[in-house]
C-alpha positions as CSV (number, residue, x, y, z in Angstrom):
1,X,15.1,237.2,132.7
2,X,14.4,234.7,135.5
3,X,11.8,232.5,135.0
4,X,9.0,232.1,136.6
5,X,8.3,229.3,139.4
6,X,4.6,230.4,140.6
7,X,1.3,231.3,138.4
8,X,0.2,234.2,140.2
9,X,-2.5,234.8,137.6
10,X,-4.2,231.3,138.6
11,X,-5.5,232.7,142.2
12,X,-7.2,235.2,143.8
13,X,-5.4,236.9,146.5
14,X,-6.6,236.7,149.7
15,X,-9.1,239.9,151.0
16,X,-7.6,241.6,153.8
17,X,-9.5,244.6,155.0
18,X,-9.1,247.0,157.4
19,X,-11.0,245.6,160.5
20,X,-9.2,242.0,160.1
21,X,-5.6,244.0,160.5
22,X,-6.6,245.5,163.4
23,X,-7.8,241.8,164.5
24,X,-4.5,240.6,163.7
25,X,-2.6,243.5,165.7
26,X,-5.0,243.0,168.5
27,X,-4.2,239.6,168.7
28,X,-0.3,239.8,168.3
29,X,-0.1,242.4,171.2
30,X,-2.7,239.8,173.4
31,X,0.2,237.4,173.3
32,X,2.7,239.7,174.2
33,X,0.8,241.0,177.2
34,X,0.4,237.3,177.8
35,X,3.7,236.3,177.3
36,X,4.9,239.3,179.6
37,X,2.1,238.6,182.0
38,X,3.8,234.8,182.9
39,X,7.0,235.9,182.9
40,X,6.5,238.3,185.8
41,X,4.2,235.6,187.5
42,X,7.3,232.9,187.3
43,X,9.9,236.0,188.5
44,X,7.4,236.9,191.6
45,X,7.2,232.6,192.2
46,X,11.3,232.2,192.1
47,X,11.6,235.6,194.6
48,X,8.9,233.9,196.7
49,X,11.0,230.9,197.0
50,X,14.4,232.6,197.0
51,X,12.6,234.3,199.9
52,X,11.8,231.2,201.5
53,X,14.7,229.8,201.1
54,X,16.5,232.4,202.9
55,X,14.0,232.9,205.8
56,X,14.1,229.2,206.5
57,X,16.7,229.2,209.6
58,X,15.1,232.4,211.6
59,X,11.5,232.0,210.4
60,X,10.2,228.5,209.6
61,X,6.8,229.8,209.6
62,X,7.1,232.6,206.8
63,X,9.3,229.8,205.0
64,X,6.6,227.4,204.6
65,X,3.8,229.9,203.9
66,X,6.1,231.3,200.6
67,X,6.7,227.2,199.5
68,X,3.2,226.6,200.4
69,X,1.9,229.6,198.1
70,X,4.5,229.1,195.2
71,X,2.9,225.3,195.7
72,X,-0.4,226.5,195.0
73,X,-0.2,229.1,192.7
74,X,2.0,226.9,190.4
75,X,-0.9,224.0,190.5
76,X,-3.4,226.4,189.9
77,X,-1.7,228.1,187.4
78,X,-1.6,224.7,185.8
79,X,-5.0,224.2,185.6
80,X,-5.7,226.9,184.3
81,X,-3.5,226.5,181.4
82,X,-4.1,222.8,180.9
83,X,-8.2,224.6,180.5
84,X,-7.5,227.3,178.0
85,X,-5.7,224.3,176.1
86,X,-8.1,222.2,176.0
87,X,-10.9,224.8,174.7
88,X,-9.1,226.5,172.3
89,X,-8.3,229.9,174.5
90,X,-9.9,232.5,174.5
91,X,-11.9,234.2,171.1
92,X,-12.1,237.8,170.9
């Protein structure tokens, strides 16, 4: 017989219901649609730049409108975050 390390007769267990699963669920796949969601906004930025990149000889115009966006949209983006962070994110 092993012994035993824990008193599980000492505490309650925590409640769980129902409702506060689904919470949890809901808020797992929230991060993975987020997680997915910035992954395909950093892909789209690095083929906006590998497009740049590659259009800089023949078209120096189209070249720095695709730095200029990835410019912007990266500083924005950081905002954003650097928001969300400091508030906590978002509470369903």
């Amino acid at each position: 017989m092993m012994n035993q390390i824990y008193d599980f007769e000492q505490h309650q267990p925590p409640v769980l219901n129902e409702n506060m699963l689904h919470r949890e669920l809901n808020r797992r796949r929230l991060h993975r649609q987020t997680v997915l969601l910035v992954l395909a906004g950093v892909l789209f930025q690095i083929a906006v730049v590998l497009l740049g990149y590659s259009a800089m000889d023949w078209y120096p115009g189209l070249c720095a409108l695709c730095f200029g966006y990835v410019f912007v949209s990266t500083a924005g983006c950081a905002v954003v975050a650097a928001t969300y962070t400091r508030k906590g994110g978002i509470t369903p």
